[in-house]
VMD Tcl script that builds the backbone (N, CA, C; Angstrom):
set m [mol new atoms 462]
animate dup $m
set s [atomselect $m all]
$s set {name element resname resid chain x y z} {
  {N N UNK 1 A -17.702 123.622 49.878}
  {CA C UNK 1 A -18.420 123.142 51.041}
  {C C UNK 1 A -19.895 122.912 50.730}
  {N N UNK 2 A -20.264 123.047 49.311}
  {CA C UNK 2 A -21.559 123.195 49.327}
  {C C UNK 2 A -22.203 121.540 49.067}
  {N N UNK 3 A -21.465 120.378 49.139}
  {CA C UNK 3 A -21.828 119.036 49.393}
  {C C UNK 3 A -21.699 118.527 50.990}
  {N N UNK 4 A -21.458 119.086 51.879}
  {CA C UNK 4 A -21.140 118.798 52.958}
  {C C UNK 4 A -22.441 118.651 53.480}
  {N N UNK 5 A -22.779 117.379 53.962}
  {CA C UNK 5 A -23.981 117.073 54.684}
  {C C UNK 5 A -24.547 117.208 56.405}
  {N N UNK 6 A -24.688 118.604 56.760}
  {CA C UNK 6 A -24.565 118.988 57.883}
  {C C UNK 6 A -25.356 118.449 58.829}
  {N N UNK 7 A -25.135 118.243 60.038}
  {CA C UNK 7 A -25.934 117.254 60.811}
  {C C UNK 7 A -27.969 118.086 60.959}
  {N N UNK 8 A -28.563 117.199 61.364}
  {CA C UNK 8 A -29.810 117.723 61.236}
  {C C UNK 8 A -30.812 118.190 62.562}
  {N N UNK 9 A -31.470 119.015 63.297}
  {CA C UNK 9 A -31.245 119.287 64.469}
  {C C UNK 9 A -31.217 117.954 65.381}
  {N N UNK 10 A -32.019 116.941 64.707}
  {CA C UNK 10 A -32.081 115.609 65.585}
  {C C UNK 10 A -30.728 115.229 65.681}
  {N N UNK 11 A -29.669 114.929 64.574}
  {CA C UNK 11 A -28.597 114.333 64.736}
  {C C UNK 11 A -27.442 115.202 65.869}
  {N N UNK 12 A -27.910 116.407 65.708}
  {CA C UNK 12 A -26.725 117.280 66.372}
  {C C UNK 12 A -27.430 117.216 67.813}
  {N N UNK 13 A -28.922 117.008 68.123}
  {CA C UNK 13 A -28.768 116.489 69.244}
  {C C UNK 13 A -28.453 114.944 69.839}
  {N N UNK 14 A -28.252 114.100 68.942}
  {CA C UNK 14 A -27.714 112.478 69.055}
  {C C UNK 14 A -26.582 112.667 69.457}
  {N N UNK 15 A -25.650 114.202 68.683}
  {CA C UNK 15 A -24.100 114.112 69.102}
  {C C UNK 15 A -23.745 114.491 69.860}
  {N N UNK 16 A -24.418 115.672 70.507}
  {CA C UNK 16 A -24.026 116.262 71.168}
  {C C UNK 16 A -24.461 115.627 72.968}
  {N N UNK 17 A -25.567 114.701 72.954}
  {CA C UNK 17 A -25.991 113.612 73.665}
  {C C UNK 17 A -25.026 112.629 74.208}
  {N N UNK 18 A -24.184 111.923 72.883}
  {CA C UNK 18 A -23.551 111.268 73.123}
  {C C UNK 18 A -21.979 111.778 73.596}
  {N N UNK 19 A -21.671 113.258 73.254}
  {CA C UNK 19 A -20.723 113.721 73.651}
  {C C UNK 19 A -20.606 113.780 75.158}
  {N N UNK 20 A -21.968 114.499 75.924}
  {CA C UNK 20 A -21.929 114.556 76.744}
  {C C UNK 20 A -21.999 113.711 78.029}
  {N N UNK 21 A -22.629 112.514 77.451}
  {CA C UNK 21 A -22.789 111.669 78.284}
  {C C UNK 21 A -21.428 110.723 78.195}
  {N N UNK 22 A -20.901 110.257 76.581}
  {CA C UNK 22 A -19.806 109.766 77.257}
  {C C UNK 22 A -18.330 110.812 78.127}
  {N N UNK 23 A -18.251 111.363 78.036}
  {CA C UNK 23 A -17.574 112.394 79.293}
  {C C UNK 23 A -18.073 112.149 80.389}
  {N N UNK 24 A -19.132 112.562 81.152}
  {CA C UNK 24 A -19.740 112.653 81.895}
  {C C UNK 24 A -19.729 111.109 82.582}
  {N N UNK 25 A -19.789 110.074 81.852}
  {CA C UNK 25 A -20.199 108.788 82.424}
  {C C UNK 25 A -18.240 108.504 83.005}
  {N N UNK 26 A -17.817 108.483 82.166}
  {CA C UNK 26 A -16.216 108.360 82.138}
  {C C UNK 26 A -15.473 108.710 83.453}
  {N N UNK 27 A -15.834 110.723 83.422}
  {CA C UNK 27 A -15.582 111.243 84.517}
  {C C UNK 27 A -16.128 110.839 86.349}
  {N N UNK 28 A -17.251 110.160 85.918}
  {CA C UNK 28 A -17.924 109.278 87.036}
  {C C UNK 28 A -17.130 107.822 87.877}
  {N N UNK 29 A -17.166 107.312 86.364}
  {CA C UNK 29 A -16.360 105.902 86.582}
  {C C UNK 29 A -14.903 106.185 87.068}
  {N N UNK 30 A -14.129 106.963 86.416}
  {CA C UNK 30 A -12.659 107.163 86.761}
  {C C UNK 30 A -12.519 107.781 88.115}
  {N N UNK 31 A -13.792 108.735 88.853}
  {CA C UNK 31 A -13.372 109.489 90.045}
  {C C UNK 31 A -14.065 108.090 90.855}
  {N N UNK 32 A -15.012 107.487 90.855}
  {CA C UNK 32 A -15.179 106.130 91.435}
  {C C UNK 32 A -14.255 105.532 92.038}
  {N N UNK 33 A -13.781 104.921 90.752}
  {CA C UNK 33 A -12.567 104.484 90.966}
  {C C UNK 33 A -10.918 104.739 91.482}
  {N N UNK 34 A -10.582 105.761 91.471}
  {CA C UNK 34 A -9.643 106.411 92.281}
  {C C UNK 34 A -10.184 106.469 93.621}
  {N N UNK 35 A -11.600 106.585 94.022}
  {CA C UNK 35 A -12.169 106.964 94.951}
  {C C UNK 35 A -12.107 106.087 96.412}
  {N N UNK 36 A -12.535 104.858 95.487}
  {CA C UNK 36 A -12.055 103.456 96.329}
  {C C UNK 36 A -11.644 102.892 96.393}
  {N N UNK 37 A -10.850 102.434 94.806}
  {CA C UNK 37 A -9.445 101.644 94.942}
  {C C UNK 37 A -8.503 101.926 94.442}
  {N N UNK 38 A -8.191 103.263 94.157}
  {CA C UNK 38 A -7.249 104.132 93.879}
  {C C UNK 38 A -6.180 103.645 92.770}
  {N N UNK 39 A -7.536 103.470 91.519}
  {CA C UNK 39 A -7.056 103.137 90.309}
  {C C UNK 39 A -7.618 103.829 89.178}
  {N N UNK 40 A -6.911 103.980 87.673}
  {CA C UNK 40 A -8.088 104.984 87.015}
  {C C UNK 40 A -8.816 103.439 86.026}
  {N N UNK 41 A -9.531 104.360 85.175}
  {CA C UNK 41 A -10.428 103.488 84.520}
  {C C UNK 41 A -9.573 102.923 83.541}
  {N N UNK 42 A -8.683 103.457 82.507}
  {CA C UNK 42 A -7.762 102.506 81.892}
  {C C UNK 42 A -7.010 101.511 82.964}
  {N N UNK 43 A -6.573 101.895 83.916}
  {CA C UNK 43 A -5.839 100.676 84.849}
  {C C UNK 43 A -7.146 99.849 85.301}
  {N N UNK 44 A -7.898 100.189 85.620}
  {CA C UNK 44 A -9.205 98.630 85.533}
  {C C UNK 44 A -9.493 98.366 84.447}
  {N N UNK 45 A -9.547 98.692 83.282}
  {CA C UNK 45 A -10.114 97.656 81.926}
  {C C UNK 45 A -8.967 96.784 81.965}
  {N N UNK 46 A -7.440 97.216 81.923}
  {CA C UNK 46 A -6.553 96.623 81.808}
  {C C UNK 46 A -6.490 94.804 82.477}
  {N N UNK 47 A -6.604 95.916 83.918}
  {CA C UNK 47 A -6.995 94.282 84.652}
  {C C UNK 47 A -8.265 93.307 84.585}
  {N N UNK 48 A -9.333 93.705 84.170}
  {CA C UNK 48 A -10.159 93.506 83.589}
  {C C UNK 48 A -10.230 92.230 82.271}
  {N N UNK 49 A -9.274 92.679 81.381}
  {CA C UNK 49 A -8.699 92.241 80.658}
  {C C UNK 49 A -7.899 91.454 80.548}
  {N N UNK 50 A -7.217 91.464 81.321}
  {CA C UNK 50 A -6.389 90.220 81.537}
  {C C UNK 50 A -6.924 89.218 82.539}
  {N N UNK 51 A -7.429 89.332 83.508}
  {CA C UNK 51 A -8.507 88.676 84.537}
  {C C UNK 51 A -9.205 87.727 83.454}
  {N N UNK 52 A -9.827 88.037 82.282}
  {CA C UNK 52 A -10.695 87.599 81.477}
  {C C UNK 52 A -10.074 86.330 80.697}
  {N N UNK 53 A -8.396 87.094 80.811}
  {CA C UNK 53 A -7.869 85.672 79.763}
  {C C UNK 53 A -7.187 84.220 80.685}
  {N N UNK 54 A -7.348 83.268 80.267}
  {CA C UNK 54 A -6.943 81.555 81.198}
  {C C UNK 54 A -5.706 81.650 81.833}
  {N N UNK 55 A -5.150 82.213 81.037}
  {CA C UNK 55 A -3.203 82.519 82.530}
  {C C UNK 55 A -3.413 83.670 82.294}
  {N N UNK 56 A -4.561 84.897 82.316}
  {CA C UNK 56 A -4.155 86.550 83.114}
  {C C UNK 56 A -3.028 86.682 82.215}
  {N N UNK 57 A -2.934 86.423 81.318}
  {CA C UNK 57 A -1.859 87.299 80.099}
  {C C UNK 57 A -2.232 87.765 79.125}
  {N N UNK 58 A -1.733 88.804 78.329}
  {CA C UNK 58 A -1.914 89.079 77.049}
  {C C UNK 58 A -0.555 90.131 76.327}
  {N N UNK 59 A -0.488 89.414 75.287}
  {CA C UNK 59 A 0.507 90.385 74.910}
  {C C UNK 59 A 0.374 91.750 74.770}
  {N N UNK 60 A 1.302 92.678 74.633}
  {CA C UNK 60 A 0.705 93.884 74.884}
  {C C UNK 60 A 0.194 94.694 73.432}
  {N N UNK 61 A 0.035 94.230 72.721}
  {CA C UNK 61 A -0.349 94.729 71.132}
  {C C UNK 61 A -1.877 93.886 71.484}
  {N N UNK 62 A -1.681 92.950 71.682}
  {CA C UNK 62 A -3.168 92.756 71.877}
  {C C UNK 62 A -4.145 93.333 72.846}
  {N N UNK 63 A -3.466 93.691 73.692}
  {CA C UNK 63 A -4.416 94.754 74.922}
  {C C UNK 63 A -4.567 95.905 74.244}
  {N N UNK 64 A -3.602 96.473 73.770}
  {CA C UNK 64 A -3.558 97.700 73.375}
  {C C UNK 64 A -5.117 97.762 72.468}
  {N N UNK 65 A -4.814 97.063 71.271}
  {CA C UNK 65 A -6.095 97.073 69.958}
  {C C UNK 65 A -7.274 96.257 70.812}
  {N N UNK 66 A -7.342 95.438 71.246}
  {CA C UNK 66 A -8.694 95.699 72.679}
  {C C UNK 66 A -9.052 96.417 73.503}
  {N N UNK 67 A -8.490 97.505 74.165}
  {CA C UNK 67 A -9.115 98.190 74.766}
  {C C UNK 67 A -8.770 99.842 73.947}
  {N N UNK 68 A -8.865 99.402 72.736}
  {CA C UNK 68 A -8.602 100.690 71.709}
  {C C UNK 68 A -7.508 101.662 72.654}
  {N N UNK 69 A -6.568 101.353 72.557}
  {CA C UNK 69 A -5.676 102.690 73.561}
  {C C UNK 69 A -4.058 102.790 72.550}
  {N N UNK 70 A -3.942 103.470 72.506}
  {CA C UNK 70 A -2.147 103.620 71.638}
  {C C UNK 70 A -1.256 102.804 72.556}
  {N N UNK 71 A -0.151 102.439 72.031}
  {CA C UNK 71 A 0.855 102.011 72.586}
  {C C UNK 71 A 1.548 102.280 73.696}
  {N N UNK 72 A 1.683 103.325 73.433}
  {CA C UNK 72 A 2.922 104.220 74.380}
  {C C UNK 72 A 1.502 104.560 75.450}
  {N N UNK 73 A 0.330 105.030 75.239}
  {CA C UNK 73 A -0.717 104.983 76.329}
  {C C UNK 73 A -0.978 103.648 77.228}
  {N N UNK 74 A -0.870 102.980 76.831}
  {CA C UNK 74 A -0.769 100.835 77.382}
  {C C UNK 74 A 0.441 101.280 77.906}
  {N N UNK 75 A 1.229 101.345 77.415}
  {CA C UNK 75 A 2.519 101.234 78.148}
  {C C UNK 75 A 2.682 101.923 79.435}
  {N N UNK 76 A 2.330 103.570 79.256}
  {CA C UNK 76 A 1.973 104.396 80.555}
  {C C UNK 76 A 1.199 103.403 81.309}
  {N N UNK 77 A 0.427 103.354 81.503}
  {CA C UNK 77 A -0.573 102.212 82.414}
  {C C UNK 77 A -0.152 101.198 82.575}
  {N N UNK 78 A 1.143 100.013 81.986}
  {CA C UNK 78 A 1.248 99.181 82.561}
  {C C UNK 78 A 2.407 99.373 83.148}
  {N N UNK 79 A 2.852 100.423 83.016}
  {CA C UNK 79 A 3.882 100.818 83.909}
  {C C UNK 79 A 3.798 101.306 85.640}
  {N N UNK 80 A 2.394 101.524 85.495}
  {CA C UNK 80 A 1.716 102.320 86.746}
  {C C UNK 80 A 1.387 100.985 87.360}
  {N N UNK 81 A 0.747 99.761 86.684}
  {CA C UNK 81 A 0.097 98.747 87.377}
  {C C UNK 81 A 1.399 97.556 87.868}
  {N N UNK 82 A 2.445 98.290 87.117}
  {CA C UNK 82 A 3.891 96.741 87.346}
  {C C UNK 82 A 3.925 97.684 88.603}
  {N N UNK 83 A 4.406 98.615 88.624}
  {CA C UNK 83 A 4.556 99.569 90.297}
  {C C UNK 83 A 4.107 99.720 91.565}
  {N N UNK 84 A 2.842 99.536 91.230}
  {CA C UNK 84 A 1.979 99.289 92.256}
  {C C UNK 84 A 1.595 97.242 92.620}
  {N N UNK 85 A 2.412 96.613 91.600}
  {CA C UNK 85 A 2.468 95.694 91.763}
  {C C UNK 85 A 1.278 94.440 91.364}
  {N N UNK 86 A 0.317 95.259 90.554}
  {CA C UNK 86 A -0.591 94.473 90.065}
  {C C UNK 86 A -0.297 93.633 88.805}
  {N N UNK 87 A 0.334 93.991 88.011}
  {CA C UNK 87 A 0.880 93.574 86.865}
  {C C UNK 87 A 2.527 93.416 86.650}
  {N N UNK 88 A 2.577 92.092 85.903}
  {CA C UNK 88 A 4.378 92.296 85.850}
  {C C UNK 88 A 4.377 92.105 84.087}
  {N N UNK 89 A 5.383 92.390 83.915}
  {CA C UNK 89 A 6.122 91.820 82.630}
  {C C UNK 89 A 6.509 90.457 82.160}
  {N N UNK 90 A 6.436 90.318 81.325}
  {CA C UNK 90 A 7.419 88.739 80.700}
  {C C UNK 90 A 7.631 88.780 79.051}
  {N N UNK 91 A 8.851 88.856 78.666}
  {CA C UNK 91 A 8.892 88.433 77.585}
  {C C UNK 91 A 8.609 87.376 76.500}
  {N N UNK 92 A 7.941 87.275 75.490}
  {CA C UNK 92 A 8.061 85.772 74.324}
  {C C UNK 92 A 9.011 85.703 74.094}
  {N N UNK 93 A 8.777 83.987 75.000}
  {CA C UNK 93 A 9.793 83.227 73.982}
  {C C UNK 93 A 10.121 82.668 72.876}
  {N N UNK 94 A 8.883 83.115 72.272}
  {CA C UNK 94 A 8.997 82.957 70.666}
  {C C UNK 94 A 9.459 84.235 69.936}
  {N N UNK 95 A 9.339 85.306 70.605}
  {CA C UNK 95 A 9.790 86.408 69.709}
  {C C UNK 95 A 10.451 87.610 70.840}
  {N N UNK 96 A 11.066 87.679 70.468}
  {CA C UNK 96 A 12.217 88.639 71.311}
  {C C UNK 96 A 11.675 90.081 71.672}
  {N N UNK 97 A 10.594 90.639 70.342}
  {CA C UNK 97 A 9.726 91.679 70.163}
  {C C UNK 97 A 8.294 91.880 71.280}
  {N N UNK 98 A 8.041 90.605 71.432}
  {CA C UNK 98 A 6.718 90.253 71.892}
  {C C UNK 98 A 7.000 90.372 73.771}
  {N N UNK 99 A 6.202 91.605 74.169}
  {CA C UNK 99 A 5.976 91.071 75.632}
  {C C UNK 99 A 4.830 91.314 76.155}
  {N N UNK 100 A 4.192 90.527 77.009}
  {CA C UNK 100 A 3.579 89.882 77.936}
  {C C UNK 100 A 3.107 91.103 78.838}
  {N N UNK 101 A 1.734 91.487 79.285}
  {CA C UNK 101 A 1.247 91.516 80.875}
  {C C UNK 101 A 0.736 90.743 80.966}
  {N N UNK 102 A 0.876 90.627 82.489}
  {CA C UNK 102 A 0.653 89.008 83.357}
  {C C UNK 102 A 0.025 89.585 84.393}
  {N N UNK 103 A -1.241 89.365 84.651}
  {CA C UNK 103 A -1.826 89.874 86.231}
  {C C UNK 103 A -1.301 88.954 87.023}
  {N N UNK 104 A -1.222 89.563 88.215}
  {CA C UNK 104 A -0.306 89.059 89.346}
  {C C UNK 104 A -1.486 89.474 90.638}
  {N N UNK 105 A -1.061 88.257 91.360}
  {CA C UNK 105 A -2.091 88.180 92.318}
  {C C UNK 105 A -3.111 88.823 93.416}
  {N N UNK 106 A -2.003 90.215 93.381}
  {CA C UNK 106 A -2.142 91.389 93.885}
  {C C UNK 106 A -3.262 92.116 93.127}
  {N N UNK 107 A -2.511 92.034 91.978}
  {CA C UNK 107 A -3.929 92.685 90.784}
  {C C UNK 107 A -5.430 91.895 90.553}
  {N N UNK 108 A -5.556 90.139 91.287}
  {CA C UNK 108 A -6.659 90.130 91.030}
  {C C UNK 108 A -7.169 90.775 92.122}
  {N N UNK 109 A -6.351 90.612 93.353}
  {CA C UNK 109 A -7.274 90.580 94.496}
  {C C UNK 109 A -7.673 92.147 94.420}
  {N N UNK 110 A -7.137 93.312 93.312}
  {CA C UNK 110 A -7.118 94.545 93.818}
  {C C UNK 110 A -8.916 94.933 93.144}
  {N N UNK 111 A -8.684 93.849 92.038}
  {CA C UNK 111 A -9.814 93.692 91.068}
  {C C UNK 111 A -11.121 93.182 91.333}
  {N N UNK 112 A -11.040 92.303 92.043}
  {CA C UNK 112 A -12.197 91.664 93.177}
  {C C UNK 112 A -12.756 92.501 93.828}
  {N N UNK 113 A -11.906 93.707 94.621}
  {CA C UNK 113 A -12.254 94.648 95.547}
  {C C UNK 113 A -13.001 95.533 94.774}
  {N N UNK 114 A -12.558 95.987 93.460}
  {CA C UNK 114 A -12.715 97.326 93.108}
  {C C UNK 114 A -13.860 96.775 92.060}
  {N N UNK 115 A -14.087 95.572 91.915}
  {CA C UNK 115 A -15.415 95.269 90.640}
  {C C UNK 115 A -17.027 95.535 90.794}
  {N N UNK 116 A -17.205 95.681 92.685}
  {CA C UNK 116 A -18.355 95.611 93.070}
  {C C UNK 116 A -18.887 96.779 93.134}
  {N N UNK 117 A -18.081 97.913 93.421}
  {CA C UNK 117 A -18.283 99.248 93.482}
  {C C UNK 117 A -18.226 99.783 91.877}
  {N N UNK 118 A -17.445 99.184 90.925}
  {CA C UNK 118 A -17.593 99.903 89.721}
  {C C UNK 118 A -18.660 99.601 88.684}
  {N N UNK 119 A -18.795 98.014 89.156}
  {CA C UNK 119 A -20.412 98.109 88.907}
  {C C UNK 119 A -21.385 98.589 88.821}
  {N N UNK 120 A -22.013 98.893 90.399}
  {CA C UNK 120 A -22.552 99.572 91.032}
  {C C UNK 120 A -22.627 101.337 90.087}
  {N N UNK 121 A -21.740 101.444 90.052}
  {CA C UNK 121 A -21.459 102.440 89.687}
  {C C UNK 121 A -22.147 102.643 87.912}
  {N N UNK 122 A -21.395 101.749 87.296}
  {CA C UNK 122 A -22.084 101.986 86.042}
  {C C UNK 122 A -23.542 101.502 85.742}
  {N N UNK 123 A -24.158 100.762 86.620}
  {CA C UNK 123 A -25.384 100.914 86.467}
  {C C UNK 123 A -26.502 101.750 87.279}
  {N N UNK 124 A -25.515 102.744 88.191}
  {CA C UNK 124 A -26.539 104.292 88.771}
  {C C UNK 124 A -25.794 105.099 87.705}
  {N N UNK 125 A -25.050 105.127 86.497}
  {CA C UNK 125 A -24.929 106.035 85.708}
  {C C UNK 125 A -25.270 105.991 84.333}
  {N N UNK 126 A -25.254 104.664 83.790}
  {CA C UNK 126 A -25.888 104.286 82.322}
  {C C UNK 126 A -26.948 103.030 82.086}
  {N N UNK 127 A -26.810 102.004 82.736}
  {CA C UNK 127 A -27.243 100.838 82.645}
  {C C UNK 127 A -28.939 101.343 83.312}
  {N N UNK 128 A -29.274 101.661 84.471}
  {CA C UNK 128 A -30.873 101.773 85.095}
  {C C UNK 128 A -31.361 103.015 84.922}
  {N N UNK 129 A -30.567 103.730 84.375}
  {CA C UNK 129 A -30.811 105.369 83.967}
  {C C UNK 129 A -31.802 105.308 82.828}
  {N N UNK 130 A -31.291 103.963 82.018}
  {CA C UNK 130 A -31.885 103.533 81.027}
  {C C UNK 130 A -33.352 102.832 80.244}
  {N N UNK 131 A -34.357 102.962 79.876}
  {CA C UNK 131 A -35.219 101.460 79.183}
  {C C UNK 131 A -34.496 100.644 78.676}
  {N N UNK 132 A -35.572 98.714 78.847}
  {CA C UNK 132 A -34.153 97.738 78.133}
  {C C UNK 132 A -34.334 98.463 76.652}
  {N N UNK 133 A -35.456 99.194 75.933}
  {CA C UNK 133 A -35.266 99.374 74.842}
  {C C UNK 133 A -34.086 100.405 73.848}
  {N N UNK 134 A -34.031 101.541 75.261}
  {CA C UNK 134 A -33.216 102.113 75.171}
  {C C UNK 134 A -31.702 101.559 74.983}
  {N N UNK 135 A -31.405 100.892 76.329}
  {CA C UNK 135 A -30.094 99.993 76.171}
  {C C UNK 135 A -30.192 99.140 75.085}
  {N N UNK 136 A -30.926 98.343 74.261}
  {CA C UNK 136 A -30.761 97.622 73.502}
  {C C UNK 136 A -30.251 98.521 72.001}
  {N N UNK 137 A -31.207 99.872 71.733}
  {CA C UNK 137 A -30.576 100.787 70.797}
  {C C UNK 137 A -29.200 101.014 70.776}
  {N N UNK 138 A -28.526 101.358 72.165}
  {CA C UNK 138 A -27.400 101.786 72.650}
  {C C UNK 138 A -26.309 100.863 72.126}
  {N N UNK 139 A -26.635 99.595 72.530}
  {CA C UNK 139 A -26.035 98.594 72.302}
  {C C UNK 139 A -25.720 98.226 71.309}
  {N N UNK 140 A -26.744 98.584 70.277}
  {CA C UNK 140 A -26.895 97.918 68.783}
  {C C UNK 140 A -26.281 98.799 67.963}
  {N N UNK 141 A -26.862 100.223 68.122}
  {CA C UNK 141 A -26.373 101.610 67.495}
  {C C UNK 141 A -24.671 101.633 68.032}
  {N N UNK 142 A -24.365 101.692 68.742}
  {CA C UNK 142 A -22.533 101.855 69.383}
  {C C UNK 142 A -22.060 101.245 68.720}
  {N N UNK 143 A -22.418 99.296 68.791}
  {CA C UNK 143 A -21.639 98.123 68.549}
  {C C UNK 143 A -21.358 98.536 67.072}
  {N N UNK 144 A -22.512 98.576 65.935}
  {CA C UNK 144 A -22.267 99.276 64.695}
  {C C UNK 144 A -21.030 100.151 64.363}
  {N N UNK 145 A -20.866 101.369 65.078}
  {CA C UNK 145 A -19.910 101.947 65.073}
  {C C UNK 145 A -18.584 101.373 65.621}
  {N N UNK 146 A -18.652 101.218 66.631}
  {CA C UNK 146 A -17.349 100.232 66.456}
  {C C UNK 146 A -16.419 99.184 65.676}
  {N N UNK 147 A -17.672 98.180 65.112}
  {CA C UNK 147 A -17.502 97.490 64.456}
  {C C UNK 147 A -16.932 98.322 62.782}
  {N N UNK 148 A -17.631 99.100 62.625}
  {CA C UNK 148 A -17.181 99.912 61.178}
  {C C UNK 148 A -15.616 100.670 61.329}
  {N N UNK 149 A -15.449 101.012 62.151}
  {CA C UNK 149 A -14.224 101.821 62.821}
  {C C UNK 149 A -13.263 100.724 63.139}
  {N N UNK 150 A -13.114 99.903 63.322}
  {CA C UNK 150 A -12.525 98.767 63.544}
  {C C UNK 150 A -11.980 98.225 62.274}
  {N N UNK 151 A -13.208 97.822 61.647}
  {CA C UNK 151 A -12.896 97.519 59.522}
  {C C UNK 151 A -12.103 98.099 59.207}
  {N N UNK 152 A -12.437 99.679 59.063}
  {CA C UNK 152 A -11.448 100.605 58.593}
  {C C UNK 152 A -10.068 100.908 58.965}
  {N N UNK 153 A -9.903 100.218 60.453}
  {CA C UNK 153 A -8.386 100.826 60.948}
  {C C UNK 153 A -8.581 101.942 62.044}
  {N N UNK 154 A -9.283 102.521 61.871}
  {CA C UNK 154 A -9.449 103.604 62.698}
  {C C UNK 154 A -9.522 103.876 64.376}
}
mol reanalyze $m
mol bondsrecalc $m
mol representation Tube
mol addrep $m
């Protein structure tokens, strides 16, 4: 252990910063959201996400590795959103393997409702909490990490 490069008090407060706040911001957004449109925060990126694409579809391997979530976790959630009727299914017809969420009309309109308040929301919890210089670090410093974590697979 004697190469192990231990964090430095600045960094262990960067982590422990960022630990806390992303929890904290998360736990905000998700009780928000149950709060008023009685959805969690993976079931709004979802719709979110598909809202974003020209026919409200995406296959589900591609949602999944966009909104970084496992499979069988996408799947829980689009199982919750076909139920409640925001989202349906459809299979490719190019590949027998390949299926489809499709926002369904219910899901935009549920999305319309619930976008103004979650807004709202993330900018009384991260966005004006903030300097633009700050947010611009945030932005730049995160995106980095993502982007490297992404390269790798991870």
């Amino acid at each position: 252990m004697s190469d192990t490069r231990w964090l430095s008090a600045e960094e262990m407060r960067a982590w422990r910063g960022f630990l806390a706040a992303s929890a904290l911001v998360n736990r905000a957004l998700d009780q928000q959201l149950k709060d008023d449109c009685d959805l969690s925060h993976p079931q709004y990126e979802i719709l979110v996400r598909l809202a974003a694409e020209p026919e409200g579809e995406l296959r589900m391997t591609e949602l999944a590795n966009g909104l970084v979530n496992s499979k069988s976790g996408l799947t829980y959630q689009v199982t919750q959103l076909e139920k409640a009727g925001l989202v349906r299914r459809r299979t490719c017809p190019t590949d027998v393997r390949g299926v489809f969420a499709v926002l369904t009309e219910a899901g935009r309109a549920r999305l319309a409702e619930a976008a103004p308040g979650h807004v709202a929301a993330v900018r009384a919890h991260l966005i004006d909490v903030l300097t633009p210089e700050q947010l611009t670090a945030i932005a730049d410093g995160l995106g980095e990490v993502s982007s490297r974590l992404r390269a790798t697979g991870h």
